[in-house]
C-alpha positions as CSV (number, residue, x, y, z in Angstrom):
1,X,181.7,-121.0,-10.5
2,X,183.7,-118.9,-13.0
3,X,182.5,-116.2,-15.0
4,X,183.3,-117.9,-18.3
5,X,180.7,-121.5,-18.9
6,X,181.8,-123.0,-22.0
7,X,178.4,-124.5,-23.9
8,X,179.2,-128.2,-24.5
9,X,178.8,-129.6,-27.7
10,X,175.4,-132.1,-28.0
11,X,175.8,-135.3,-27.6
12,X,173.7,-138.3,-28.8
13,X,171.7,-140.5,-26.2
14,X,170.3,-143.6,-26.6
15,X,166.8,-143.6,-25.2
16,X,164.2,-142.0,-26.9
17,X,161.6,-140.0,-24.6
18,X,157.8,-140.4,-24.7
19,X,156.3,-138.1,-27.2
20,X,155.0,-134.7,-25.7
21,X,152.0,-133.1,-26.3
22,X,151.5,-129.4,-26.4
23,X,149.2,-129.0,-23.3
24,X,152.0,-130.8,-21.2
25,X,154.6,-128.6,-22.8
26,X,152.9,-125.4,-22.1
27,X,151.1,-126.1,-19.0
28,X,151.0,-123.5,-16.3
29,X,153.5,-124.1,-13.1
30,X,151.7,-126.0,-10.4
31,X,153.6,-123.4,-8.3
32,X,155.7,-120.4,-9.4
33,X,157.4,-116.7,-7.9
34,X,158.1,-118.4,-4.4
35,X,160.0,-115.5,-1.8
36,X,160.6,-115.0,1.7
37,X,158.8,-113.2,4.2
38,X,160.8,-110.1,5.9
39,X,161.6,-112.2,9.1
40,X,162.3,-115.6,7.5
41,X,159.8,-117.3,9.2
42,X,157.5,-118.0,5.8
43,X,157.6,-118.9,2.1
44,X,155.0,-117.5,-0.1
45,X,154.2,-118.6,-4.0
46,X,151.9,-118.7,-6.5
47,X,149.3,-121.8,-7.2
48,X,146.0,-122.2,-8.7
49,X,142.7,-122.2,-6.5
50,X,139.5,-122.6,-8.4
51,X,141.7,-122.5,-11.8
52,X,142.9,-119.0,-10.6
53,X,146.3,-118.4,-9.5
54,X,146.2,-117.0,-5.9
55,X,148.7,-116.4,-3.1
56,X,150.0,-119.5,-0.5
57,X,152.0,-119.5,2.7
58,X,153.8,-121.9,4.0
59,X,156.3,-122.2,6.9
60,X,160.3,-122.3,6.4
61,X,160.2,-125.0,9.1
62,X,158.0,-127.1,6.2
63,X,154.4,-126.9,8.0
64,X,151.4,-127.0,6.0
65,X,150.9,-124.6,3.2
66,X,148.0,-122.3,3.3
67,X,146.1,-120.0,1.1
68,X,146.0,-116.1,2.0
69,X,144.0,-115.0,-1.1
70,X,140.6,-115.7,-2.5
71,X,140.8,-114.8,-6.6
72,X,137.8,-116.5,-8.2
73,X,137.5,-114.1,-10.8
74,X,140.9,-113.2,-11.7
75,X,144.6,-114.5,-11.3
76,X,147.3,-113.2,-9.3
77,X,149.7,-111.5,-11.2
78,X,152.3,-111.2,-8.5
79,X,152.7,-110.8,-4.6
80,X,155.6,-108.4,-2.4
81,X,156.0,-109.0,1.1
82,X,155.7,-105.8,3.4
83,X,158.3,-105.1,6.4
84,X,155.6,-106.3,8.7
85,X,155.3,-110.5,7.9
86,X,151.4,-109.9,8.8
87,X,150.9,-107.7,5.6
88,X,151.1,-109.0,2.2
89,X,150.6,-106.6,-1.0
90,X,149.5,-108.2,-4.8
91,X,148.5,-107.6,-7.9
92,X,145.7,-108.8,-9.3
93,X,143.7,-108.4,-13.2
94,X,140.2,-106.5,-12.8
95,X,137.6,-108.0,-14.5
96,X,138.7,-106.3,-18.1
97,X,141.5,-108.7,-18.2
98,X,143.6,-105.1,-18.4
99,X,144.0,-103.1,-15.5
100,X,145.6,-104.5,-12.4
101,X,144.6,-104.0,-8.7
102,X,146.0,-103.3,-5.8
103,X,145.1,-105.6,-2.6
104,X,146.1,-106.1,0.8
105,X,146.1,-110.0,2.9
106,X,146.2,-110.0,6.1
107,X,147.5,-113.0,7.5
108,X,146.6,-113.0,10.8
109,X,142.8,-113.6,9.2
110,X,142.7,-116.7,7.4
111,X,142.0,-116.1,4.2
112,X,139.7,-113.4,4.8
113,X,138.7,-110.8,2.4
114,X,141.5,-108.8,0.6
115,X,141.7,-104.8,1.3
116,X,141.5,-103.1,-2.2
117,X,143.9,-100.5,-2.4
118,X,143.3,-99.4,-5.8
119,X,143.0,-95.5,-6.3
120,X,139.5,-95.2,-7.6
121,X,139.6,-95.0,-11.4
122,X,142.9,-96.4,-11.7
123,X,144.7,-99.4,-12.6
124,X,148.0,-100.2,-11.1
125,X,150.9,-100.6,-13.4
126,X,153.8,-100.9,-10.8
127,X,154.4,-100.9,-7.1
128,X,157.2,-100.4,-4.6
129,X,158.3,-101.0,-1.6
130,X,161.3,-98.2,-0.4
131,X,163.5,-99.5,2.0
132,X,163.5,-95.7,3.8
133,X,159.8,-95.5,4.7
134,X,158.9,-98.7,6.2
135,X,155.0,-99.6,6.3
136,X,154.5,-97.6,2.7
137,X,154.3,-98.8,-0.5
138,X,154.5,-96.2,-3.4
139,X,152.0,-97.0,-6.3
140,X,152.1,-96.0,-9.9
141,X,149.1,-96.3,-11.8
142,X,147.1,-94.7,-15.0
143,X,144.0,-92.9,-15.0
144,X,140.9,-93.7,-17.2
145,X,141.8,-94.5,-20.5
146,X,144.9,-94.7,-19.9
147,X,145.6,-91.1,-20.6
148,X,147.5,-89.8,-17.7
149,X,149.9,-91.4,-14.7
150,X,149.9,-90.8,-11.3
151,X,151.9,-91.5,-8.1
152,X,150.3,-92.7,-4.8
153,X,151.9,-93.7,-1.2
154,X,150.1,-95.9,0.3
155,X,149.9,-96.2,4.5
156,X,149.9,-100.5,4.5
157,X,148.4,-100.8,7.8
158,X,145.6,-98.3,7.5
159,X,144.9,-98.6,3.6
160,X,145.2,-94.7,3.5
161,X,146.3,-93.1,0.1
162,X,148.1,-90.0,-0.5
163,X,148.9,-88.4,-4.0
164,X,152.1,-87.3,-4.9
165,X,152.1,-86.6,-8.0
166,X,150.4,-86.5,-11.9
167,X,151.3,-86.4,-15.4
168,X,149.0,-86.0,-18.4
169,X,151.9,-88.5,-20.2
170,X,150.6,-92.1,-19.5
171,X,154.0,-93.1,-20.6
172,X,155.6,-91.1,-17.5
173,X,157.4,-93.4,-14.9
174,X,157.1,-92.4,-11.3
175,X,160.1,-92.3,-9.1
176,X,161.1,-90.5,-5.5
177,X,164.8,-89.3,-4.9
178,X,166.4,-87.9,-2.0
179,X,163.9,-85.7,0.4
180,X,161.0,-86.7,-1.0
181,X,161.7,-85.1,-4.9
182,X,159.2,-86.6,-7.1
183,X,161.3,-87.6,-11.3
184,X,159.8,-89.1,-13.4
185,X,161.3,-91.2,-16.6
186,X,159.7,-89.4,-20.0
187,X,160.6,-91.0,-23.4
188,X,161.2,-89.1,-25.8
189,X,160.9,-89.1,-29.8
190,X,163.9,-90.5,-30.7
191,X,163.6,-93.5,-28.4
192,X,165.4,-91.9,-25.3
193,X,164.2,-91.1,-22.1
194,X,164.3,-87.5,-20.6
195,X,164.5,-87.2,-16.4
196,X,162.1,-84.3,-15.3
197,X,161.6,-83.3,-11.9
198,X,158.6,-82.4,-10.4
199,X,157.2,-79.1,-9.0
200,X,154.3,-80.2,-6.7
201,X,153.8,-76.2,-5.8
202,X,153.1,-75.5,-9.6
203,X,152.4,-78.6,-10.4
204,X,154.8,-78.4,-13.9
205,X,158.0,-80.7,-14.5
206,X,161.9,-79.4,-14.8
207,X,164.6,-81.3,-16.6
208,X,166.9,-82.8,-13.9
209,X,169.7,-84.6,-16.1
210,X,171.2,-85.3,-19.2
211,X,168.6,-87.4,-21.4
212,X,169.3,-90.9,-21.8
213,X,170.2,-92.1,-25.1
214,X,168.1,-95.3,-27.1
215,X,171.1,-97.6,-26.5
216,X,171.3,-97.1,-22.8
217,X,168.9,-98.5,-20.6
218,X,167.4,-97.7,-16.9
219,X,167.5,-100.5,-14.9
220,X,165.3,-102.1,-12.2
221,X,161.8,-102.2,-12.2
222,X,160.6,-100.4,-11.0
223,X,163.3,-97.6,-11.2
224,X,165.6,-98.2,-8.8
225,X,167.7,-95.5,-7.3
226,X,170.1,-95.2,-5.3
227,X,170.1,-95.6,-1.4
228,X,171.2,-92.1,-1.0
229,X,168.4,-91.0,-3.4
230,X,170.3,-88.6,-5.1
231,X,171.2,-91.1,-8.8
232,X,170.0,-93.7,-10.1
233,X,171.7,-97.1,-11.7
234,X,171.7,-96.9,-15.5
235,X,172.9,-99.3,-18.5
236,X,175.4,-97.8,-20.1
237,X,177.8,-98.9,-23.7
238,X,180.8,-98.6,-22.7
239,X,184.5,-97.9,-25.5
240,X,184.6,-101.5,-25.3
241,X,181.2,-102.5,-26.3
242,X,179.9,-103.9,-23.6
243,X,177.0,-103.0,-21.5
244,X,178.3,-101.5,-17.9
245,X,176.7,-100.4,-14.6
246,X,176.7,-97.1,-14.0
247,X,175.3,-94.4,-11.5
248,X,173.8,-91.3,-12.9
249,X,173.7,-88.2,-10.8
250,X,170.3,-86.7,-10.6
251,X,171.2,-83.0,-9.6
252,X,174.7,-82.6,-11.2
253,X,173.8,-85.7,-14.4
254,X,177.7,-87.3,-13.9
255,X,177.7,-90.7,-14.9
256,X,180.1,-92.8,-12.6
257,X,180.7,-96.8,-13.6
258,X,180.0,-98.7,-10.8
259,X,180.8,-102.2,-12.0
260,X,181.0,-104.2,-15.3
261,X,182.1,-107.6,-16.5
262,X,184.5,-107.9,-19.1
263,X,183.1,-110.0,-21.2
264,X,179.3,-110.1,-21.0
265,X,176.8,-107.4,-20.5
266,X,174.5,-106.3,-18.2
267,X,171.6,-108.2,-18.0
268,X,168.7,-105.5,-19.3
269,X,165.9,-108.0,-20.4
270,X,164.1,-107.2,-17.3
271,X,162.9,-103.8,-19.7
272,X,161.2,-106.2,-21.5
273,X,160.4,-109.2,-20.0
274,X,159.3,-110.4,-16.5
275,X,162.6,-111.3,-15.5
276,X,164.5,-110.7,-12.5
277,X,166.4,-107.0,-12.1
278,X,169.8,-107.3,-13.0
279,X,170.5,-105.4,-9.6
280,X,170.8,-107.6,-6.4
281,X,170.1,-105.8,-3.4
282,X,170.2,-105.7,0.4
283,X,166.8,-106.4,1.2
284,X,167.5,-104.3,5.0
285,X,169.8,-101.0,3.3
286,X,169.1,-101.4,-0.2
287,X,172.4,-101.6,-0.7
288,X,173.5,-103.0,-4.5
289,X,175.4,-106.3,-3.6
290,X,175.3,-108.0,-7.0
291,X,175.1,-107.5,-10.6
292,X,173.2,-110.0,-13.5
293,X,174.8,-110.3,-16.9
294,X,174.2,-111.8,-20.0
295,X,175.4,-113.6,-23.0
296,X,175.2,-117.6,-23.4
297,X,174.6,-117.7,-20.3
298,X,174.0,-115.4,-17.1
299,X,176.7,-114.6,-14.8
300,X,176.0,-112.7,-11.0
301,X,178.9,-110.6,-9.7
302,X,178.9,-110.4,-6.0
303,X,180.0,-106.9,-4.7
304,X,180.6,-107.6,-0.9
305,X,182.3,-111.0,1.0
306,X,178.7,-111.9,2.7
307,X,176.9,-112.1,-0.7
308,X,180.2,-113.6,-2.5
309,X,179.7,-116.6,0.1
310,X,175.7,-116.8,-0.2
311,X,176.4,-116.8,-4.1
312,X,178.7,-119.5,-4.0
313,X,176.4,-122.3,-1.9
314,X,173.4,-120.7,-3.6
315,X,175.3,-121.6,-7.4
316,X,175.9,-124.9,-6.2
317,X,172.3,-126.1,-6.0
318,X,171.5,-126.3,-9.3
319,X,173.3,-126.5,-12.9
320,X,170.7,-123.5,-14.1
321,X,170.8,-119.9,-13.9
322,X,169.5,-118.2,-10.7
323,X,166.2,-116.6,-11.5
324,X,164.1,-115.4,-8.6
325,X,166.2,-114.9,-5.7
326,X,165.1,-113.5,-2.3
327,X,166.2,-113.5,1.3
328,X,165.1,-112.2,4.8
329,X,166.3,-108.7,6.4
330,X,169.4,-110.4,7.9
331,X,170.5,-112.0,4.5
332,X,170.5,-115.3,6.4
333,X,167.9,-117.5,4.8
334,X,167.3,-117.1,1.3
335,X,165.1,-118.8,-1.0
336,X,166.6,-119.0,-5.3
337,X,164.9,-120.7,-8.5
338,X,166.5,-121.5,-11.4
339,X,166.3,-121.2,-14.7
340,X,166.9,-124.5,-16.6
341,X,166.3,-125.8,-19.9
342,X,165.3,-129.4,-18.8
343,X,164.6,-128.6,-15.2
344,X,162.8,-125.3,-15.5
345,X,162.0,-123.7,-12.1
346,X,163.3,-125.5,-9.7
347,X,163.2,-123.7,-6.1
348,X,165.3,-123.7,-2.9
349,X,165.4,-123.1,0.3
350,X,168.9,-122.1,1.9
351,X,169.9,-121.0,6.0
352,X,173.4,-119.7,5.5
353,X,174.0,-119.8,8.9
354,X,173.5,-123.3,9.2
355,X,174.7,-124.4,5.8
356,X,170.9,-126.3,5.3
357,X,169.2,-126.3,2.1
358,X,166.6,-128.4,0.4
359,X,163.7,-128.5,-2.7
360,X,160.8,-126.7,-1.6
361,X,159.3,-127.6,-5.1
362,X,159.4,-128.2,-8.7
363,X,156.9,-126.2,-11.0
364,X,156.8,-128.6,-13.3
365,X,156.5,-132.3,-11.9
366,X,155.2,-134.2,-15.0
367,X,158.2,-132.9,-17.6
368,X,161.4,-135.1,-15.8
369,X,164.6,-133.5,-17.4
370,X,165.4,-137.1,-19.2
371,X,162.0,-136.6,-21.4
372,X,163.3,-132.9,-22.4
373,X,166.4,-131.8,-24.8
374,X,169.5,-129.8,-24.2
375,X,169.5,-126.4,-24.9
376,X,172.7,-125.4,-26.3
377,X,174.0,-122.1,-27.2
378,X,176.2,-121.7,-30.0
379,X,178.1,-118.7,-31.5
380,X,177.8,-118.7,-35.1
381,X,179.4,-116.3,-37.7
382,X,177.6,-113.3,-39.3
383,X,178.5,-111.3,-42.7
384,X,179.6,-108.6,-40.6
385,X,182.3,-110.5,-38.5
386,X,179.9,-110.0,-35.3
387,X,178.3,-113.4,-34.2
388,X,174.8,-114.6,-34.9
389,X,174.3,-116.4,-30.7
390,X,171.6,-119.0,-31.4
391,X,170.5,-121.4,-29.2
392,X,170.6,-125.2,-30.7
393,X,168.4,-127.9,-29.9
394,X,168.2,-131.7,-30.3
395,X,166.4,-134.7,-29.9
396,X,167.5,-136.9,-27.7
397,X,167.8,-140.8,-28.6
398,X,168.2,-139.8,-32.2
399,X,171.4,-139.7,-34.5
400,X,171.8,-135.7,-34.7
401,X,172.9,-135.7,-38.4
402,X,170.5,-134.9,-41.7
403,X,167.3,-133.7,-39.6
404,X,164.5,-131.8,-40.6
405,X,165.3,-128.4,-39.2
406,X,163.2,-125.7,-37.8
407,X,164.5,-122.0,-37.2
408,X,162.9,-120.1,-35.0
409,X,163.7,-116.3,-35.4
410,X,162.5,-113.8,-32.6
411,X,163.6,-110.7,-30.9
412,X,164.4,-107.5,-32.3
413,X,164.0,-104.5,-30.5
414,X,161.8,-105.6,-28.4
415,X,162.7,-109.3,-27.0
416,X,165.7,-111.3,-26.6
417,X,165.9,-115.0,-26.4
418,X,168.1,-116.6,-23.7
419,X,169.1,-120.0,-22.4
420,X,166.9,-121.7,-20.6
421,X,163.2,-123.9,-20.9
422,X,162.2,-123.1,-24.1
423,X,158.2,-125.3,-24.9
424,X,158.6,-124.4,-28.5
425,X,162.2,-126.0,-28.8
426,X,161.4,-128.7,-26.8
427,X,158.5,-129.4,-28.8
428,X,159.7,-129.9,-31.7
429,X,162.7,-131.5,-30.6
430,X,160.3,-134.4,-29.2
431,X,159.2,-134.5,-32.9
432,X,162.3,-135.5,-33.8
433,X,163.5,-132.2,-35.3
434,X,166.6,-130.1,-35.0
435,X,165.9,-126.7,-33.4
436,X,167.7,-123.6,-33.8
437,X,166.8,-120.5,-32.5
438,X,168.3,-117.3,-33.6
439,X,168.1,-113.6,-31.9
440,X,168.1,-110.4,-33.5
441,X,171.7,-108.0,-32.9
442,X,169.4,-105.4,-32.1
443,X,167.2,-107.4,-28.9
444,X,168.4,-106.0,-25.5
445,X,171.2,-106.9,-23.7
446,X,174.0,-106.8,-26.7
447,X,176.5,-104.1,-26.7
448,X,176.0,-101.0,-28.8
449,X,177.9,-101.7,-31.2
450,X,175.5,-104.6,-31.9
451,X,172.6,-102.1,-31.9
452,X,174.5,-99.8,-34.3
453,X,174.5,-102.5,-37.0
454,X,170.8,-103.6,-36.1
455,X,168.9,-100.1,-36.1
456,X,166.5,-99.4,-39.0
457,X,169.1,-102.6,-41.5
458,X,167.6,-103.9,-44.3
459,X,165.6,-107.0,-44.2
460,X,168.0,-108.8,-46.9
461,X,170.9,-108.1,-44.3
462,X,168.7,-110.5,-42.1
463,X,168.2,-112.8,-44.5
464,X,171.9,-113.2,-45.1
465,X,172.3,-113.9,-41.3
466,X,169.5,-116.8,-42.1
467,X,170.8,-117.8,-44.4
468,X,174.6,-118.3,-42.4
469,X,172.7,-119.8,-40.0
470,X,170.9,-122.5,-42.1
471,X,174.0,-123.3,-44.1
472,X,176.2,-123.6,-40.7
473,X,173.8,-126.2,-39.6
474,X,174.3,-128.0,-42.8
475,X,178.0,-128.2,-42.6
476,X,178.4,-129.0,-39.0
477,X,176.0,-131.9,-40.6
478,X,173.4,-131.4,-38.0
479,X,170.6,-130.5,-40.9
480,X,169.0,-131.7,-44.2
481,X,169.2,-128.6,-46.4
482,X,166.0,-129.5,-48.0
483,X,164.2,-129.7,-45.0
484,X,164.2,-126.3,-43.6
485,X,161.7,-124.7,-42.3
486,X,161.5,-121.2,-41.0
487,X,159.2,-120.0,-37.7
488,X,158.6,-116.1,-37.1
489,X,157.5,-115.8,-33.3
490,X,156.7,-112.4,-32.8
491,X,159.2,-109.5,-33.9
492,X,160.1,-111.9,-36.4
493,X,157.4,-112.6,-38.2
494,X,158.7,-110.2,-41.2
495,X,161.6,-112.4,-41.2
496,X,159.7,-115.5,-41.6
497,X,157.9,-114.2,-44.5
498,X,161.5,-112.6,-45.9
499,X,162.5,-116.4,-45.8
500,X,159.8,-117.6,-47.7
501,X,159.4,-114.9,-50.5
502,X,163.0,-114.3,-51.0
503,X,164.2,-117.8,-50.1
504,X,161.7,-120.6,-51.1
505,X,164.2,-122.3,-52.4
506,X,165.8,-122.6,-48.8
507,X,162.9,-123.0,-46.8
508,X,161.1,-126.1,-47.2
509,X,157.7,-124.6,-45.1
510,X,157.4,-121.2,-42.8
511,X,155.1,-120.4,-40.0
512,X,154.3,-116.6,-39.5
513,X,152.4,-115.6,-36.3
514,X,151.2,-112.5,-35.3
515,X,150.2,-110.9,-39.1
516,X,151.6,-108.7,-41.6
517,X,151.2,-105.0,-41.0
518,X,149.1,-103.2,-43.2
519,X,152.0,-100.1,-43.8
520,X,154.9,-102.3,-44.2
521,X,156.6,-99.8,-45.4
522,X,156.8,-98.3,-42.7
523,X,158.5,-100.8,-40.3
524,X,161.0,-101.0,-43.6
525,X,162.1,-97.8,-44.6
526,X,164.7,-98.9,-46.6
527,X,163.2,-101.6,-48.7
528,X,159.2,-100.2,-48.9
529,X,158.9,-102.1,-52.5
530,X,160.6,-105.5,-51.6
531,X,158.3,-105.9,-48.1
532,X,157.6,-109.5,-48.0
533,X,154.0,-107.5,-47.6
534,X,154.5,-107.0,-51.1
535,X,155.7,-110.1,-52.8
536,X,153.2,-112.6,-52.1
537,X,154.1,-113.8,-55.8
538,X,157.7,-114.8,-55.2
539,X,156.9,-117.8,-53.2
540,X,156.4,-120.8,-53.5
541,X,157.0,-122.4,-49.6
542,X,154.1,-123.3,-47.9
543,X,153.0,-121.1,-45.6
544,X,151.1,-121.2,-42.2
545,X,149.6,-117.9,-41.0
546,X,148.7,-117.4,-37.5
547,X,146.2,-114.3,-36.2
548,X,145.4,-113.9,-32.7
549,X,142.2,-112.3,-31.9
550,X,142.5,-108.8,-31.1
551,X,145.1,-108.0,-34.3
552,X,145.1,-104.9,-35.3
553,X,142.7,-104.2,-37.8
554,X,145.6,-103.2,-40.8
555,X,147.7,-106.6,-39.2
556,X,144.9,-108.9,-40.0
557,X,143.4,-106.9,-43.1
558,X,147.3,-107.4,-44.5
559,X,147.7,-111.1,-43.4
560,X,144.3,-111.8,-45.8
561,X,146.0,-109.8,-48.7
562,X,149.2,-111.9,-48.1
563,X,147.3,-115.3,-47.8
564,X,144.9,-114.8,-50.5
565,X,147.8,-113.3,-53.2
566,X,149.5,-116.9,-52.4
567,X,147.0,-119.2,-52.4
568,X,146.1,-117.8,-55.6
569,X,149.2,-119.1,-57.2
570,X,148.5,-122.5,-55.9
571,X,151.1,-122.1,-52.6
572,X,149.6,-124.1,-50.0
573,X,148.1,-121.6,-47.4
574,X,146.8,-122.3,-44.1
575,X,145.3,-119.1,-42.2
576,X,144.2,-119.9,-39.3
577,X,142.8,-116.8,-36.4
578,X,143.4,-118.3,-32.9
579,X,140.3,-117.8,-30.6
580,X,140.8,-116.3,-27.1
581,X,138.3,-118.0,-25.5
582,X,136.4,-115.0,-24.9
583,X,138.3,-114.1,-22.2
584,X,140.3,-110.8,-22.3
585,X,143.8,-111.1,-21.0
586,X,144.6,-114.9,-21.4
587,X,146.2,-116.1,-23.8
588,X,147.5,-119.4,-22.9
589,X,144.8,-121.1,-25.2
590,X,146.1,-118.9,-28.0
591,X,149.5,-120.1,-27.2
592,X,148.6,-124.0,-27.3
593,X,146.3,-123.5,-30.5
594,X,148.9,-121.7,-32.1
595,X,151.3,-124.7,-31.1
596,X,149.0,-127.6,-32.2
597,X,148.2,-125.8,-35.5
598,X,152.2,-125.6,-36.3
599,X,153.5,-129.0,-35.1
600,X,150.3,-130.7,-37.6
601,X,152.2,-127.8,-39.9
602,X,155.3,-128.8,-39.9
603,X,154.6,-132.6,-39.7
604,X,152.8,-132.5,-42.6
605,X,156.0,-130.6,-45.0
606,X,159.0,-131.4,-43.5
607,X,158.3,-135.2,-42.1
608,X,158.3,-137.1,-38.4
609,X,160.7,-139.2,-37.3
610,X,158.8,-140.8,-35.2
């Protein structure tokens, strides 16, 4: 497969798919986060038992599957396999829905009960497994509160704990170099991070290299260094604007590129997201043999002739992106899923030794691909002669030309979108709408000089970028002008209401989820007396408000102002707070309220076609 995939233009079908609803669009995996045990002789993934996700086993050689945990209480949040296939490490959420803990399975005992490993008063935040010290794991947690962060090693076998190392800086990330020196990864004021070593004798921290700038990124999670121990693998914008691989020297702070692509950047949503690392390494040495990057769509660079071969058979299985990808010591069996916009998930097994492969399982069996839309991303022209990458969406069986339109604007700082299932898109696809959604220059993963433009811009520069958007749409003939609406996911849900107070003319009716903070001003230094905060009385687009329980007190007390300003000038207003259930920590039913609340929305002002 070649580095450069050319997005293909959408193209019309005939049949129309059953409508969707939002439960089946957004319903949990039946089984997710499958990997390989150490020896290759077992598969382990995630699946519900008692409406909790826990931990199953099953047998490469396709025996029966078998559950190793017992969560009644609380769900799984993710499993590691130890060295030794007997031992198997996860993560699970306490009772407060907030802080994780720490167990150990053994699977010689069927599930039998789990060995907490938690340090007492702690919750774990991150865990790892070095390749150097076999039977350990190190643990990172916080203390009470969350007001300091600590560093643990953990004895697998025995369940024995040993501190390394504290911080009063909750922030502080944990990580061990070369002969034993404890670092750990501070940020800093101006959005940088600062690498301090510490003293255990006096217990106080030393800088050990040069700080690390906002636009460059540490990569791995957790923080991976190298084999040696003496760097670690950072992000780093290169002359030529894209994001490269680089080692940085932990003693001496030289920066040395070890690989880049030449076209797309490194793939850094893993900061961010729970996404895969963007570093592929030998599960055995810990050698790096492959590096993710990211624009339409992601790319993986092998770095040796064994993974370059794996890669290649691997690559053929599916037409998505590789997502989760794991293998045994030897790198002989391997097991990949794959991100995919109409077949999300899908997971392999693969013996490269005897060329073998074969579906171990799809997570979603009830959404075929021929029911779901392409996802398509397109490049489109911004006002500063960068490009706007959006992601464009469908329906299928219906003539794409003069549809109702929804834009969905998301990331920012803090998120990027990227190809692959998208439940929002698809959902209002089914409904027989066009779909475009459009990422922020400043979300991770685009070059700095994307960053540059982004940092701290003015809202109206965003709306111009909208705007481009919305009239490129029009002209390629793909969308009614006057039946645009605008959807601000979160980090965009200022840009949403920019659309509909500066716009209404444009946008036909907006969605804004997540509330308006109370200081807008201070999120917009530049235009504090044109927030969209403060203009309730410049629109006229109907408007559908969205509060999750648990806001901030300022968010929700500046969504009412907003809502109530409006719907006192006789704009339609909906406002509707999105229940949790009662329980802390899930938020699916928030996500599928909020869903059924905006496709009624959204039917209602911009039409159905079915």
């Amino acid at each position: 497969m070649t580095d450069q995939r050319s997005p293909s233009r959408p193209t019309e079908q005939v049949a129309r798919p059953e409508p969707l609803t939002v439960d089946e669009l957004f319903e949990p995996p039946a089984r997710t986060a499958a990997a390989i045990s150490a020896d290759g002789a077992l598969v382990g993934y995630l699946a519900p038992w008692r409406d909790r996700v826990n931990v199953w086993v099953q047998s490469t050689a396709q025996g029966i599957a078998r559950r190793v945990t017992a969560e009644d209480h609380s769900d799984v949040q993710s499993f590691h396999w130890t060295d030794d296939p007997r031992w198997l490490l996860y993560l699970s959420t306490g009772e407060d829905g907030e802080n994780c803990r720490l167990y150990r399975a053994d699977l010689d005992v069927s599930a039998g009960p789990a060995l907490d490993l938690t340090p007492s008063g702690s919750g774990v935040v991150a865990l790892d497994l070095p390749v150097g010290r076999p039977g350990t794991a190190l643990v990172r947690t916080t203390g009470p509160g969350r007001q300091s962060s600590h560093l643990y090693e953990v004895d697998i076998a025995t369940g024995g704990l040993t501190l390394l190392g504290s911080s009063p800086e909750a922030s502080d990330v944990w990580f061990r170099g070369a002969g034993g020196v404890l670092y750990v990864a501070r940020p800093t004021g101006d959005g940088g991070t600062a690498m301090l070593r510490w003293d255990g004798a006096s217990g106080t921290f030393h800088s050990a290299a040069p700080t690390i700038d906002a636009v460059d990124w540490l990569v791995g999670l957790p923080i991976r260094t190298t084999p040696d121990g003496a760097g670690v693998w950072v992000g780093s914008s290169s002359e030529s604007g894209v994001t490269v691989l680089q080692r940085l020297d932990l003693t001496t702070g030289e920066r040395t590129e070890i690989d880049r692509h030449p076209w797309y950047d490194l793939d850094t949503r893993a900061a961010v997201l729970p996404v895969p690392s963007p570093l592929v390494v030998d599960r055995r040495t810990g050698e790096l043999i492959g590096v993710r990057y990211l624009r339409e769509r992601q790319v993986i660079r092998p770095l040796n002739a064994h993974f370059r071969a794996v890669l290649g058979r691997l690559e053929s299985l599916s037409g998505g992106d590789i997502a989760d990808l794991s293998s045994d010591q030897e790198g002989r069996r391997w097991v990949v899923s794959f991100n995919d916009d109409r077949d999300p998930g899908t997971t392999y097994f693969y013996d490269h030794a005897t060329g073998e492969s074969r579906l171990l399982f799809r997570p979603h069996p009830h959404l075929g691909p021929h029911n779901l839309a392409p996802l398509v991303p397109v490049s489109i022209p911004a006002r500063d002669g960068t490009e706007s990458l959006c992601h464009l969406t469908l329906p299928v069986g219906v003539s794409p030309r003069g549809l109702a339109t929804v834009l969905i604007v998301g990331g920012g700082p803090g998120v990027r979108n990227y190809w692959g299932y998208d439940a929002a898109a698809q959902l209002f696809a089914n409904r027989g709408f066009a779909v475009l959604r459009m990422t922020s220059p400043g979300s991770p993963g685009f070059p700095r000089t994307y960053l540059d433009t982004a940092t701290g811009e003015p809202r109206d520069a965003m709306l111009e970028d909208m705007l481009g958007v919305v009239e490129w749409a029009v002209e390629q003939g793909y969308s009614d002008w006057d039946r645009v609406a605008i959807f601000g996911e979160p980090e965009g849900e200022q840009a949403a209401l920019a659309g509909a107070f500066y716009s209404p003319e444009v946008f036909a009716a907006a969605v804004e989820f997540s509330g308006v903070v109370a200081d807008v001003a201070s999120r917009l230094p530049r235009l504090p007396a044109r927030s969209p905060g403060r203009m309730p009385d410049r629109t006229r687009t109907p408007l559908l408000m969205l509060r999750a329980a648990g806001d901030r007190p300022g968010t929700a007390a500046g969504a009412d102002e907003v809502a109530g300003a409006a719907a006192a000038r006789g704009v339609a207003v909906e406002h509707v707070d999105l229940d949790d259930g009662g329980r802390r920590g899930e938020k699916r039913d928030q996500v599928v309220a909020m869903f059924h609340a905006a496709d009624l929305f959204l039917q209602r002002h911009l039409g159905s076609a079915r």
